[in-house]
KOLDO-391150 format. One record per residue (C-alpha): x, y, z; residue number from 1; chain. Coordinates in nm, 2 decimals, always signed. Layout:
% residues N
{{X Y Z} NUM "A"}
...
% end
This chain:
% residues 465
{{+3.41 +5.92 -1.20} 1 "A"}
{{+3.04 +5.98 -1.16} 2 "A"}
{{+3.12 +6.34 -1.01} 3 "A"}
{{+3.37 +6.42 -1.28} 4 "A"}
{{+3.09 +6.32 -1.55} 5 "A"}
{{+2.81 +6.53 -1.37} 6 "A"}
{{+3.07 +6.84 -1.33} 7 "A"}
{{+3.17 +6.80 -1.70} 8 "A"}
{{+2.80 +6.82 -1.75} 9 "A"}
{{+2.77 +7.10 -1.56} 10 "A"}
{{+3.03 +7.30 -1.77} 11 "A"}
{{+2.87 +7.21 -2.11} 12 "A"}
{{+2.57 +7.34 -1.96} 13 "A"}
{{+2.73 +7.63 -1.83} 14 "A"}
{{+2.89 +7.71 -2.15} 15 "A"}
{{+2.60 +7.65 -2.35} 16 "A"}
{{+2.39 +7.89 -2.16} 17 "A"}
{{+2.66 +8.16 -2.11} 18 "A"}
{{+2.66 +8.15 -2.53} 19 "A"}
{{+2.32 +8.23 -2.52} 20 "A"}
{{+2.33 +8.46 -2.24} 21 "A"}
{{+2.58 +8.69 -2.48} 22 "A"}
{{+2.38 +8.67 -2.77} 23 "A"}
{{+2.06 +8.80 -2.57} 24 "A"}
{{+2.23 +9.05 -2.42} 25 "A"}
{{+2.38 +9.21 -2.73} 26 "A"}
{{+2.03 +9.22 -2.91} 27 "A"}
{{+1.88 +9.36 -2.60} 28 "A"}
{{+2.14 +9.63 -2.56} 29 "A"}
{{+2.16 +9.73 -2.96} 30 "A"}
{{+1.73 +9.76 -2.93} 31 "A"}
{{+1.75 +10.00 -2.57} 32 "A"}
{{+2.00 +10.21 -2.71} 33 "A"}
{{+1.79 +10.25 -3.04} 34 "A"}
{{+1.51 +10.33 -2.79} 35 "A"}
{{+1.72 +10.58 -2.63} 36 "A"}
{{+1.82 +10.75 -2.93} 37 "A"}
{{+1.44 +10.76 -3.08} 38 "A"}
{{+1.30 +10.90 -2.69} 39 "A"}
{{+1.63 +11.19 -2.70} 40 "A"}
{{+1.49 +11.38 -3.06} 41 "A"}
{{+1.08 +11.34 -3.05} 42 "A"}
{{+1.06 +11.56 -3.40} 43 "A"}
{{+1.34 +11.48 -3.60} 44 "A"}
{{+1.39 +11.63 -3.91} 45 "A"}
{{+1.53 +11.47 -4.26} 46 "A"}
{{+1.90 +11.55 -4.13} 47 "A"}
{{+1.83 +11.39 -3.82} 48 "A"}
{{+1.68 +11.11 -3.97} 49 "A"}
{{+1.97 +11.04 -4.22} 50 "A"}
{{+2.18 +11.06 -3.94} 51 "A"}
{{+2.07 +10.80 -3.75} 52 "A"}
{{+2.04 +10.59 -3.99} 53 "A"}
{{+2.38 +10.61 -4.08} 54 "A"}
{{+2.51 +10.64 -3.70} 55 "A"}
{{+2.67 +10.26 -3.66} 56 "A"}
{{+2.48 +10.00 -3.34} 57 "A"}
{{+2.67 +9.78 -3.13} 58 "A"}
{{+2.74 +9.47 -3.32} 59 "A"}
{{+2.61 +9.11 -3.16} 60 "A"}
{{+2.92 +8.93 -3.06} 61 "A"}
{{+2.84 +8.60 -3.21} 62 "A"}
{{+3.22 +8.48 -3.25} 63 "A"}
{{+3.21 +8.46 -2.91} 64 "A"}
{{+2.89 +8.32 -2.87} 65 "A"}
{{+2.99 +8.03 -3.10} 66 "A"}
{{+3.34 +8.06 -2.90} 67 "A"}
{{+3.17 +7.92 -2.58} 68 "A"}
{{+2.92 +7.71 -2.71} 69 "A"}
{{+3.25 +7.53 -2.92} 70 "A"}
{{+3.39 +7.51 -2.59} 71 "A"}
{{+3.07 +7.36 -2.41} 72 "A"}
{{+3.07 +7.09 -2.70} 73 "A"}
{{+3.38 +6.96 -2.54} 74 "A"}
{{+3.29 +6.85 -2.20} 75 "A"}
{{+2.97 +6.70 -2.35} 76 "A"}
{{+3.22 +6.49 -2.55} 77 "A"}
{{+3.40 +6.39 -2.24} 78 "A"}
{{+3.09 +6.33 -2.01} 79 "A"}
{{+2.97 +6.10 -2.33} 80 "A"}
{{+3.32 +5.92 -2.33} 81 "A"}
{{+3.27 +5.85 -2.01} 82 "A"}
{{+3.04 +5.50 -1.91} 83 "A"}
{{+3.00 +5.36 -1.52} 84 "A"}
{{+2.82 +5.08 -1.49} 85 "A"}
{{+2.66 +5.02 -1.20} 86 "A"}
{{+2.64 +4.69 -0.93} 87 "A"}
{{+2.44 +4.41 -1.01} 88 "A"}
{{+2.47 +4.49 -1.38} 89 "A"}
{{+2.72 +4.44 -1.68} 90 "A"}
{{+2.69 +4.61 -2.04} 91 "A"}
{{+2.76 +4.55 -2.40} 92 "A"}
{{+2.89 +4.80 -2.61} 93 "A"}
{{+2.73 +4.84 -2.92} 94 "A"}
{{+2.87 +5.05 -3.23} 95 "A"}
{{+2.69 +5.27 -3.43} 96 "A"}
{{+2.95 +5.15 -3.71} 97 "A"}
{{+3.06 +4.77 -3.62} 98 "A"}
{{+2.74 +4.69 -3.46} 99 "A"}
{{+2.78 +4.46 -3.09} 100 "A"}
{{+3.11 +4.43 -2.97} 101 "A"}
{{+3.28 +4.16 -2.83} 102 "A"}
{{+3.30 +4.13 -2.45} 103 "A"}
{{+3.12 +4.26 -2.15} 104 "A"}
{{+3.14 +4.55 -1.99} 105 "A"}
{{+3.14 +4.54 -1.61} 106 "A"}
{{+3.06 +4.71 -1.31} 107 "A"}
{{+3.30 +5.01 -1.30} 108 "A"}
{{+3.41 +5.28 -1.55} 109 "A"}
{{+3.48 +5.26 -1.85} 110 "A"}
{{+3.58 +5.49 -2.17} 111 "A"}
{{+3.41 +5.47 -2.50} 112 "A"}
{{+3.34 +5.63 -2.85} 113 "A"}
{{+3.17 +5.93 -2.76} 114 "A"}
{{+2.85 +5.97 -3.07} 115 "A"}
{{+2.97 +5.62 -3.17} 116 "A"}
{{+3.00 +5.32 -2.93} 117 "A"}
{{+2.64 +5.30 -2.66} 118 "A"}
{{+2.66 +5.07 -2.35} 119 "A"}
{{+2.32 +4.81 -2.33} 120 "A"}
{{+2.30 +4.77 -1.96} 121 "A"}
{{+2.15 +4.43 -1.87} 122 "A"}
{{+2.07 +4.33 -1.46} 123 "A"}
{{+2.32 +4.01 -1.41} 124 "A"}
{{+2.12 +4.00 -1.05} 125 "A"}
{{+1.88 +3.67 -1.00} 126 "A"}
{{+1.56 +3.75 -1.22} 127 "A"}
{{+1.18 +3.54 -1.13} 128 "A"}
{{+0.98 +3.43 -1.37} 129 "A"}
{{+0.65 +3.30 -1.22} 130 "A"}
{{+0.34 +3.15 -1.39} 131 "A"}
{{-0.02 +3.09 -1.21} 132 "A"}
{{-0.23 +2.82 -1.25} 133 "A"}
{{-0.55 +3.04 -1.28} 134 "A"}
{{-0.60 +3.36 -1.47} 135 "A"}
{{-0.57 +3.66 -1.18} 136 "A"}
{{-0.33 +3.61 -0.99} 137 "A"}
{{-0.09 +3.90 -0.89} 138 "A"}
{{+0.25 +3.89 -1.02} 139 "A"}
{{+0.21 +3.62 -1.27} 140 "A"}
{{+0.36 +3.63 -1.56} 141 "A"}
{{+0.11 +3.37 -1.75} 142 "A"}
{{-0.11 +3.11 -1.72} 143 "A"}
{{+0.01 +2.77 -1.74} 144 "A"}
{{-0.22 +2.48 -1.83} 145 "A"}
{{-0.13 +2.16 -1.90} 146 "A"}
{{-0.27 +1.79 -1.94} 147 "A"}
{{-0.21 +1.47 -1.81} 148 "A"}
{{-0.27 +1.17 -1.99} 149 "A"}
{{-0.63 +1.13 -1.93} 150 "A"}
{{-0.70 +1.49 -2.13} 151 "A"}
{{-0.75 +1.69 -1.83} 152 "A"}
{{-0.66 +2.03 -1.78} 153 "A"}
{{-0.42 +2.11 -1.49} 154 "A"}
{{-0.31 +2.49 -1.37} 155 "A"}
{{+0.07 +2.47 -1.28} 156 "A"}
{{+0.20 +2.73 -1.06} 157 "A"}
{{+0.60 +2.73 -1.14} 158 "A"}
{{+0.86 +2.98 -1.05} 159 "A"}
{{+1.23 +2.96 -1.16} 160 "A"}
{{+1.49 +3.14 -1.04} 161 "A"}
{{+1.78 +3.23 -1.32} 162 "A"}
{{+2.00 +3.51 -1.45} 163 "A"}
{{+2.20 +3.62 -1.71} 164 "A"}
{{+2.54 +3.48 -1.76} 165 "A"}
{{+2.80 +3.78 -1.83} 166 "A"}
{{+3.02 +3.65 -2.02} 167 "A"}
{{+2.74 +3.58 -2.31} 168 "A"}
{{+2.60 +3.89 -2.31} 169 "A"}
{{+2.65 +4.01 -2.66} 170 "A"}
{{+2.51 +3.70 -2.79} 171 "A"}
{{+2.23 +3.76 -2.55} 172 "A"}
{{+2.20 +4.11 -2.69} 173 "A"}
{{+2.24 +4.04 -3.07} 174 "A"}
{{+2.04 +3.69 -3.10} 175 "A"}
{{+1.77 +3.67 -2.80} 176 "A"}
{{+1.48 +3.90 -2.80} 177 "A"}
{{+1.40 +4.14 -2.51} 178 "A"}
{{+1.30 +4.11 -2.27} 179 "A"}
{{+1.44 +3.78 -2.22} 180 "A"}
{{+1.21 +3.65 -1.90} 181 "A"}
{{+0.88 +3.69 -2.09} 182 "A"}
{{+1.05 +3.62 -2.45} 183 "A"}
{{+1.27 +3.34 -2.40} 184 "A"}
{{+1.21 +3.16 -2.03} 185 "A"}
{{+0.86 +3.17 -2.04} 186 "A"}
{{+0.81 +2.97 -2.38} 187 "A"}
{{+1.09 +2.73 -2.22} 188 "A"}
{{+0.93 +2.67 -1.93} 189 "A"}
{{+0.53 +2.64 -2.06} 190 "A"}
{{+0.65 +2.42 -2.33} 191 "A"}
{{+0.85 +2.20 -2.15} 192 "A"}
{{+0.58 +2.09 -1.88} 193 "A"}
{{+0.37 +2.02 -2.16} 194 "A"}
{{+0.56 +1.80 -2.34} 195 "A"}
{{+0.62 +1.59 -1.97} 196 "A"}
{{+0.29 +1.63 -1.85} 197 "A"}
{{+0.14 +1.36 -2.11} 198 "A"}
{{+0.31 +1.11 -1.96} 199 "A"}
{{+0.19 +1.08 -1.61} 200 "A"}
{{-0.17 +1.06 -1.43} 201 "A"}
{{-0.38 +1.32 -1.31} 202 "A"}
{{-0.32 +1.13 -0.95} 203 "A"}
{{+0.06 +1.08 -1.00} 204 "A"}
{{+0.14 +1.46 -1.11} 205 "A"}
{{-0.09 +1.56 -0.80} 206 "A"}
{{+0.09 +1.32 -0.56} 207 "A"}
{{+0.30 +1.02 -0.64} 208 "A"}
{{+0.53 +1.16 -0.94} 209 "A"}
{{+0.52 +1.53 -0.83} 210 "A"}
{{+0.88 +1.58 -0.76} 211 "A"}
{{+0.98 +1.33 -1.09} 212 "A"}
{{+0.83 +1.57 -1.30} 213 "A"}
{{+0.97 +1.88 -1.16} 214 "A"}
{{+1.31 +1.74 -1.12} 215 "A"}
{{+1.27 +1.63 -1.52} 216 "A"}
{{+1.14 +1.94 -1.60} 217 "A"}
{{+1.45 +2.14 -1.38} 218 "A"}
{{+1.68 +1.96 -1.60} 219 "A"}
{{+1.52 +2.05 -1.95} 220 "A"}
{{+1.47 +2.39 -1.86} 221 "A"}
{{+1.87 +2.46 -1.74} 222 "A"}
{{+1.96 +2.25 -2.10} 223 "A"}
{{+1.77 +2.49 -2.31} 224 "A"}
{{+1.88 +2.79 -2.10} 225 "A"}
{{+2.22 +2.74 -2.05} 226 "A"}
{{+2.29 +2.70 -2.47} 227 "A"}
{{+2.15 +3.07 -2.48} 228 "A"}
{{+2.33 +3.21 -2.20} 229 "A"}
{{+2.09 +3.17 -1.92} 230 "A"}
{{+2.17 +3.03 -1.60} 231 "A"}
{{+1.87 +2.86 -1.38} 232 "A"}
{{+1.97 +2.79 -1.03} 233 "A"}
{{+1.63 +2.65 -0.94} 234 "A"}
{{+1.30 +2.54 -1.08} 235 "A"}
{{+1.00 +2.48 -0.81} 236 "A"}
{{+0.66 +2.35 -0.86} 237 "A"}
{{+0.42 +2.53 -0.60} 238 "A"}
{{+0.14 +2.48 -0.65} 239 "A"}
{{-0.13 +2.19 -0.89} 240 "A"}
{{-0.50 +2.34 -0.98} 241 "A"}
{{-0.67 +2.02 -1.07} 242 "A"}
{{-1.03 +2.05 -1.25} 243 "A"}
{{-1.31 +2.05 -0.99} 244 "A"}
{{-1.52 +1.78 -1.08} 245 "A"}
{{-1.19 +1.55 -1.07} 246 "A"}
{{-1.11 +1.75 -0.74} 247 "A"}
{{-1.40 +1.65 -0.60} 248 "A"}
{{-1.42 +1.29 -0.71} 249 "A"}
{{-1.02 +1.26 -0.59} 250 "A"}
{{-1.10 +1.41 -0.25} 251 "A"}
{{-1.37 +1.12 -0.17} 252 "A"}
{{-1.13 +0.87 -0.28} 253 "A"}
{{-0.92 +1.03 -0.05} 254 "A"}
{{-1.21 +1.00 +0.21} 255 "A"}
{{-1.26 +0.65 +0.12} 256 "A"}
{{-0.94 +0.58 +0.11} 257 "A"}
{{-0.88 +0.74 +0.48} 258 "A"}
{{-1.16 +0.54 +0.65} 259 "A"}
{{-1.05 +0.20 +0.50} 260 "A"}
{{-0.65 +0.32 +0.67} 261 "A"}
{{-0.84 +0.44 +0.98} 262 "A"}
{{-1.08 +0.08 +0.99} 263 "A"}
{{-0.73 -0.08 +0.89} 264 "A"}
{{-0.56 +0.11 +1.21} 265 "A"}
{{-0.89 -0.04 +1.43} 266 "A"}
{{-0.89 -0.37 +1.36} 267 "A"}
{{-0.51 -0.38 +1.40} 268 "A"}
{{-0.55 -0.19 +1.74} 269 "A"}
{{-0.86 -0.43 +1.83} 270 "A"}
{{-0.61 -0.73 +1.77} 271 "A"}
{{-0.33 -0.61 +1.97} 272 "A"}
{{-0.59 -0.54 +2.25} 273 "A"}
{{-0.70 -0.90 +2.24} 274 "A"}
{{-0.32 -1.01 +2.25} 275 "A"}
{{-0.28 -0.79 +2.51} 276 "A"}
{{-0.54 -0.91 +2.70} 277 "A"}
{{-0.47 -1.31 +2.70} 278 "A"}
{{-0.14 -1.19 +2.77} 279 "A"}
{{-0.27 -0.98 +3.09} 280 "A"}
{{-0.49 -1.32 +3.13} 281 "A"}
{{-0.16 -1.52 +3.17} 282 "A"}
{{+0.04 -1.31 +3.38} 283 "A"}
{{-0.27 -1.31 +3.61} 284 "A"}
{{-0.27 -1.64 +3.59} 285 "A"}
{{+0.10 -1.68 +3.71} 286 "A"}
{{+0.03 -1.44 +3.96} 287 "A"}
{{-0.24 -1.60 +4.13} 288 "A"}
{{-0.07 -1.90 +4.14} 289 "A"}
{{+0.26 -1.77 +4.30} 290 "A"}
{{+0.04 -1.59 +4.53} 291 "A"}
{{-0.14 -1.94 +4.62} 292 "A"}
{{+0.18 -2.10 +4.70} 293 "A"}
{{+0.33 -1.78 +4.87} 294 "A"}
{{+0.01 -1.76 +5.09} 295 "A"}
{{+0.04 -2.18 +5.14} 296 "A"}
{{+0.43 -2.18 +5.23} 297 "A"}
{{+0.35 -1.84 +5.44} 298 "A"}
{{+0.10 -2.08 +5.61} 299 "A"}
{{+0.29 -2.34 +5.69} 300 "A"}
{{+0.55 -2.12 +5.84} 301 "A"}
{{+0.31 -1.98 +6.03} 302 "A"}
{{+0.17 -2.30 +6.16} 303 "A"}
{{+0.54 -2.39 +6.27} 304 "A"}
{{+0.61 -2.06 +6.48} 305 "A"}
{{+0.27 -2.14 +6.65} 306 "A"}
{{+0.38 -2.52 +6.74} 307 "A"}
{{+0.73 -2.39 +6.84} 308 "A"}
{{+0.57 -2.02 +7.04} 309 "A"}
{{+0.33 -2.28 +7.23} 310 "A"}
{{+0.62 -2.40 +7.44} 311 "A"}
{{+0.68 -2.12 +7.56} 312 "A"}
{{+0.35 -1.90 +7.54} 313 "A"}
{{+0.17 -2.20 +7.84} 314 "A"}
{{+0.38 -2.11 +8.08} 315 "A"}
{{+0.34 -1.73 +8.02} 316 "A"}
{{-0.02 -1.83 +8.05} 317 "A"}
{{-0.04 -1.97 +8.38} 318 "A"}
{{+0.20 -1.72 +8.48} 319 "A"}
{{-0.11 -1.48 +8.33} 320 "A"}
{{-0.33 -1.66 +8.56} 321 "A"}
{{-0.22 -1.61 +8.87} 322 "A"}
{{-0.13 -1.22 +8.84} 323 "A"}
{{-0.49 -1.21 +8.76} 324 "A"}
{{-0.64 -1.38 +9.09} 325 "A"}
{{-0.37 -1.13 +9.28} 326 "A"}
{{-0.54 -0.86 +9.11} 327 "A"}
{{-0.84 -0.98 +9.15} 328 "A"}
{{-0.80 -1.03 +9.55} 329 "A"}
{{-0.61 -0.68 +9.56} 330 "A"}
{{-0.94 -0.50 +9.36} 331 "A"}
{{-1.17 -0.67 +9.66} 332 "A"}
{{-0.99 -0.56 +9.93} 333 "A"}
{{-0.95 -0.25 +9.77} 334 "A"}
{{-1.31 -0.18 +9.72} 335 "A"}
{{-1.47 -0.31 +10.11} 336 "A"}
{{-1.16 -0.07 +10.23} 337 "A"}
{{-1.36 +0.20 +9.97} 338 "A"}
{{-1.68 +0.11 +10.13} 339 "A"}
{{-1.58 +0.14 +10.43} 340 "A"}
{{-1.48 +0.51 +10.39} 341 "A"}
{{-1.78 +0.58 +10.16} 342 "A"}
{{-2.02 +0.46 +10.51} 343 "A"}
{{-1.83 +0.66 +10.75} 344 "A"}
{{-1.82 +0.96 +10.49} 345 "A"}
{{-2.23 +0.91 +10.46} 346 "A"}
{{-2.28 +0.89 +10.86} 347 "A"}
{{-2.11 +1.24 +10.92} 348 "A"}
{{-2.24 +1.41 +10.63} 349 "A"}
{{-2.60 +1.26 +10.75} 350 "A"}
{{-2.50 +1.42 +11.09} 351 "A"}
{{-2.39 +1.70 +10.95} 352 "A"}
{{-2.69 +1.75 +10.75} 353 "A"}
{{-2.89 +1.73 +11.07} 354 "A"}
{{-2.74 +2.02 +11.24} 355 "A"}
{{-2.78 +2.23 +10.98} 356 "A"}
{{-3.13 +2.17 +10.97} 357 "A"}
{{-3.13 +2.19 +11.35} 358 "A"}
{{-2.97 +2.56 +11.33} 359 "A"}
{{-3.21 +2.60 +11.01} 360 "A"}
{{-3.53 +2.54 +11.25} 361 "A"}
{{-3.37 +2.78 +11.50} 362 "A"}
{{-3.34 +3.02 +11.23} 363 "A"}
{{-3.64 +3.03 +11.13} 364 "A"}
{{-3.89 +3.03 +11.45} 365 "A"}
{{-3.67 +3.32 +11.53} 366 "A"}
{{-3.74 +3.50 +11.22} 367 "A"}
{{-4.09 +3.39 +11.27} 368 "A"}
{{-4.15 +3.56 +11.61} 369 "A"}
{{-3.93 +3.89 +11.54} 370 "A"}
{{-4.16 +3.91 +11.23} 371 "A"}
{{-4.46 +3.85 +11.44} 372 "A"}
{{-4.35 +4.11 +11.72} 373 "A"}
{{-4.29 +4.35 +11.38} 374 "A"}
{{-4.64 +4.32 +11.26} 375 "A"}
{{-4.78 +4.36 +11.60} 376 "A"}
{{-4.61 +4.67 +11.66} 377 "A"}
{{-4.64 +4.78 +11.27} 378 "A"}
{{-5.04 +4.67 +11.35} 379 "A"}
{{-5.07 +4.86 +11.66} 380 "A"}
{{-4.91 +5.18 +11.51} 381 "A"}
{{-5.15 +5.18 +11.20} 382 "A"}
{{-5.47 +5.13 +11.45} 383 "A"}
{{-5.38 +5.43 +11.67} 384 "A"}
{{-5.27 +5.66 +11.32} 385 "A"}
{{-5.63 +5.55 +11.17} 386 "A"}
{{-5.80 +5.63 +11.48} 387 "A"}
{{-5.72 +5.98 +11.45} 388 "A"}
{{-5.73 +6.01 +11.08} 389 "A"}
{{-6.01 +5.79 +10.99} 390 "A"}
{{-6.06 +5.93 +10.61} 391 "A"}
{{-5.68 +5.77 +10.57} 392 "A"}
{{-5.85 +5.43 +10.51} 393 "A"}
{{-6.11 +5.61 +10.23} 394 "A"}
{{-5.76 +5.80 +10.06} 395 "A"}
{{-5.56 +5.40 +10.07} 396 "A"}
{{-5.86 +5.29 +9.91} 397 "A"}
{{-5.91 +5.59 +9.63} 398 "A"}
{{-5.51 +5.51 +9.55} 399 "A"}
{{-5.52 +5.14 +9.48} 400 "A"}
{{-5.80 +5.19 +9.27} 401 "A"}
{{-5.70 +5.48 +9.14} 402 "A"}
{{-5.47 +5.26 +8.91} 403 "A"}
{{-5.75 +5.04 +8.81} 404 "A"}
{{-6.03 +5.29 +8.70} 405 "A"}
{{-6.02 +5.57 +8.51} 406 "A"}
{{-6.40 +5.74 +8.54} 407 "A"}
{{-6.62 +5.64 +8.84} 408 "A"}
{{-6.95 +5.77 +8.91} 409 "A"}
{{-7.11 +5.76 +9.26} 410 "A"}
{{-7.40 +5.87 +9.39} 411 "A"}
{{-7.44 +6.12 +9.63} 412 "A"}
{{-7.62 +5.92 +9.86} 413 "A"}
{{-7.37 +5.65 +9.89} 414 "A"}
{{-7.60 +5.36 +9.80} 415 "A"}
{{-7.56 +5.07 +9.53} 416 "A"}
{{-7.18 +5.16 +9.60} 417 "A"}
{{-6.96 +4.85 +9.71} 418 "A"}
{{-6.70 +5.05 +9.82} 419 "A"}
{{-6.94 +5.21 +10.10} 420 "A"}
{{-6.93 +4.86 +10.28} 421 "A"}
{{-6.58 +4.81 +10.25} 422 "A"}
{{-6.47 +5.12 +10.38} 423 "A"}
{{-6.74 +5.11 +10.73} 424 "A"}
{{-6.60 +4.71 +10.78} 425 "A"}
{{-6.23 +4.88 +10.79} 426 "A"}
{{-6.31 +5.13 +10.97} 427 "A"}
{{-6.50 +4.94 +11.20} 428 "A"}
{{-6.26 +4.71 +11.27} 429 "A"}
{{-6.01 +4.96 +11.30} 430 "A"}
{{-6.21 +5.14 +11.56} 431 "A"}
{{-6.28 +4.79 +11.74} 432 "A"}
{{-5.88 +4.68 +11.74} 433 "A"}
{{-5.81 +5.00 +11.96} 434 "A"}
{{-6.16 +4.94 +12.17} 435 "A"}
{{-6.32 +5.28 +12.16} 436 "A"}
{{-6.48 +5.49 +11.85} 437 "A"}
{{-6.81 +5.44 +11.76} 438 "A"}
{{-6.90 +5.24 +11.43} 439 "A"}
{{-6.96 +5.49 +11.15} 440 "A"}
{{-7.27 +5.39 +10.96} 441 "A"}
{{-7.29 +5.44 +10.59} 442 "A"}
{{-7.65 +5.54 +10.62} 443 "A"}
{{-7.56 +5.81 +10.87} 444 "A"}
{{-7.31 +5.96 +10.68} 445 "A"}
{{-7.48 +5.91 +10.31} 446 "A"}
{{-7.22 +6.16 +10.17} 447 "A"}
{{-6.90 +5.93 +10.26} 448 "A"}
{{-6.87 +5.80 +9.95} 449 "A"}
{{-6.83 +6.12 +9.74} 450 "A"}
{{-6.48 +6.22 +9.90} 451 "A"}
{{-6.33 +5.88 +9.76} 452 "A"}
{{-6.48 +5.93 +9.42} 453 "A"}
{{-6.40 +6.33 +9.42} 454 "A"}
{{-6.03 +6.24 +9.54} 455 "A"}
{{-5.99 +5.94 +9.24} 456 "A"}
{{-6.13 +6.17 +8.96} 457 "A"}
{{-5.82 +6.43 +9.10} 458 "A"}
{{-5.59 +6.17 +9.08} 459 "A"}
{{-5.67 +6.04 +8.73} 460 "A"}
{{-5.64 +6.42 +8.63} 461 "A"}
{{-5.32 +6.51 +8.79} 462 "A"}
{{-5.48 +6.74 +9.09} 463 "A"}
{{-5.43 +6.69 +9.47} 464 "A"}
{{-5.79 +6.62 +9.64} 465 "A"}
% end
């Protein structure tokens, strides 16, 4: 039904503008062909004026145009005829003549008085009305103080949950005013908490009589609403804004109130400690006195297996005894047999050891005289080469101490220079071993001594002498 009204729509507006659409385009044609006629004589003359004024224009067809827009009238009658209401909502149809009519209209199509009857579309959905117990808060829809019996001011935040009963509507629509959440539920609601408020205590509204009063105040509220049509499904109480010095003084009560519960708790803990504890006292008690008798019987049963093992643990004992002479006797004949051994094993390692010290002996006097027979020859050999090269002893002497200095200065003459000695005793005693050669004397030959220290100042500087 929705697409027929919107294509009924459609064709009103199509007529409408097709009416208009002729009528424009007959004045525009009758004014170009007048321009026509005008541009096709520039210099008319009185004929040619009279003429054209008496040459007929194409008439505007306004018949027709009244035709169509007649016709267009019709499906705007029809669209207007037609009324869909959609979910979630119900109407009441209201007459231009009778005024509201009885009964409601719901969701669906439905035909009415086109120019005469209008639909009132109301939401049959669950509505909120919510007030705050402070000034700005979003989505309030007022500010609800009240007081308690003392004359303080308390901020109730209340939200009630209701909607609008369809088959009331057109008393709804024709007595209530609109909108009916801020008109009619709002008064309810703010008046009625203020008439229960007075009769409870800052303290009880805030904690001991909270849910009384909002149970009392559900059932007011749904009375009142219900005789104009409205049904409340629920009424909550969400929040209490008490003033702050009372806030204050309540919440060290509350304090107070906590430590004397929590020294309460203690001492009751404290006291069921103490009972526990004489009660861990006595089953000690019991304990130790079970365990004194268990250890005393355990005793005495031990003292009776002793008595009754002695029988028979004697004559193990001397039976003990006697393995332990045998033993005894078998360990001493087992260590003079050891002895024995061990004396024998001494005398031929002794015996032993003597031989090789024997063979040792031999050994060495052997060594002794091939080394002496070595030397000797080695001696004899060195006496005959220094014989025939007797500056060999002076170039021995320049290498040995060639590692030892570095500069040496002699003089010329060979005196002051202990080397001079050393070399004529070695010489001389070479010369004597061999028995022939004269004895070279350093005061002969004053210029000895300059060879050794000419050949060591070579060697220090890398040169052959």
């Amino acid at each position: 039904m929705l697409a027929l009204k919107t294509l009924l729509t459609f064709l009103a507006v199509g007529l409408f503008c097709s009416a208009g659409i002729l009528v424009i385009y007959d004045i525009v044609m009758a004014a170009r062909l007048r321009w026509l006629l005008e541009q096709a004589s520039a210099e008319p003359g009185p004929e040619e004026v009279a003429r054209k004024a008496a040459r007929p224009f194409r008439p505007v067809r306004w018949r027709l145009a009244l035709q169509l827009a007649a016709a267009g009238i019709v499906p705007v009658l029809l669209s207007a005829s037609i009324m869909v209401v959609p979910d979630g909502a119900a109407g009441v149809r209201v007459s231009q003549v009778y005024g509201v009519r009885p009964g409601t209209l719901y969701p669906g199509v439905h035909i009415v008085t086109p120019l005469v009857d209008s639909v009132a579309l109301y939401d049959t959905r669950e509505q909120v009305y919510t007030t705050a117990p402070v000034a700005g808060v979003k989505g309030a829809n007022e500010v609800l103080i009240v007081q308690a019996r003392e004359g303080l001011n308390i901020g109730l935040s209340v939200t009630v949950r209701y909607r609008l009963d369809p088959s009331t509507l057109y008393t709804i629509h024709q007595n209530l005013p609109q909108p009916v959440g801020e008109q009619v539920v709002g008064p309810v609601v703010s008046s009625t908490y203020r008439q229960l408020s007075p009769n409870y205590e800052t303290r009880e509204i805030f904690a001991v009589k909270r849910e009384e009063l909002r149970a009392k105040a559900s059932d007011q509220i749904k009375t009142r609403l219900s005789a104009d049509g409205i049904v409340v499904r629920e009424v909550l109480l969400r929040d209490i804004q008490l003033p702050a010095e009372y806030a204050k003084g309540l919440e060290g009560l509350l304090l107070k109130e906590q430590e004397n519960d929590r020294l309460g708790t203690e001492q009751e803990i404290k006291s069921k400690e103490v009972k526990i504890a004489e009660l861990e006292a006595d089953a000690q008690k019991a304990r130790d006195v079970k365990q004194a008798e268990a250890q005393a019987a355990v005793r005495v049963l031990q003292a009776k297996a002793e008595s009754d093992a002695m029988q028979y643990t004697l004559p193990l004992k001397q039976k003990q005894i006697e393995q332990t002479k045998l033993e005894a006797e078998a360990r001493k004949e087992a260590t003079l047999q050891n002895a024995e051994a061990a004396a024998q094993a001494k005398i031929i390692d002794s015996k032993a050891e003597v031989e090789r010290q024997r063979n040792l002996s031999d050994a060495e006097a052997n060594h002794i005289r091939v080394t002496a027979a070595a030397d000797a020859e080695r001696m004899k050999y060195e006496a005959a080469v220094l014989k025939q090269n007797p500056l060999l002893i002076q170039k021995i002497i320049a290498e040995r101490l060639s590692d030892k200095l570095q500069i040496m200065m002699v003089p010329m003459d060979g005196k002051n220079f202990f080397a001079a000695d050393v070399m004529r005793s070695a010489f001389q005693n070479g010369v004597n071993a061999n028995g022939n050669a004269d004895e070279p004397s350093g005061d002969d030959n004053p210029d000895d001594a300059s060879p050794v220290a000419t050949a060591t100042a070579q060697r220090k500087q890398g040169r052959r002498p």
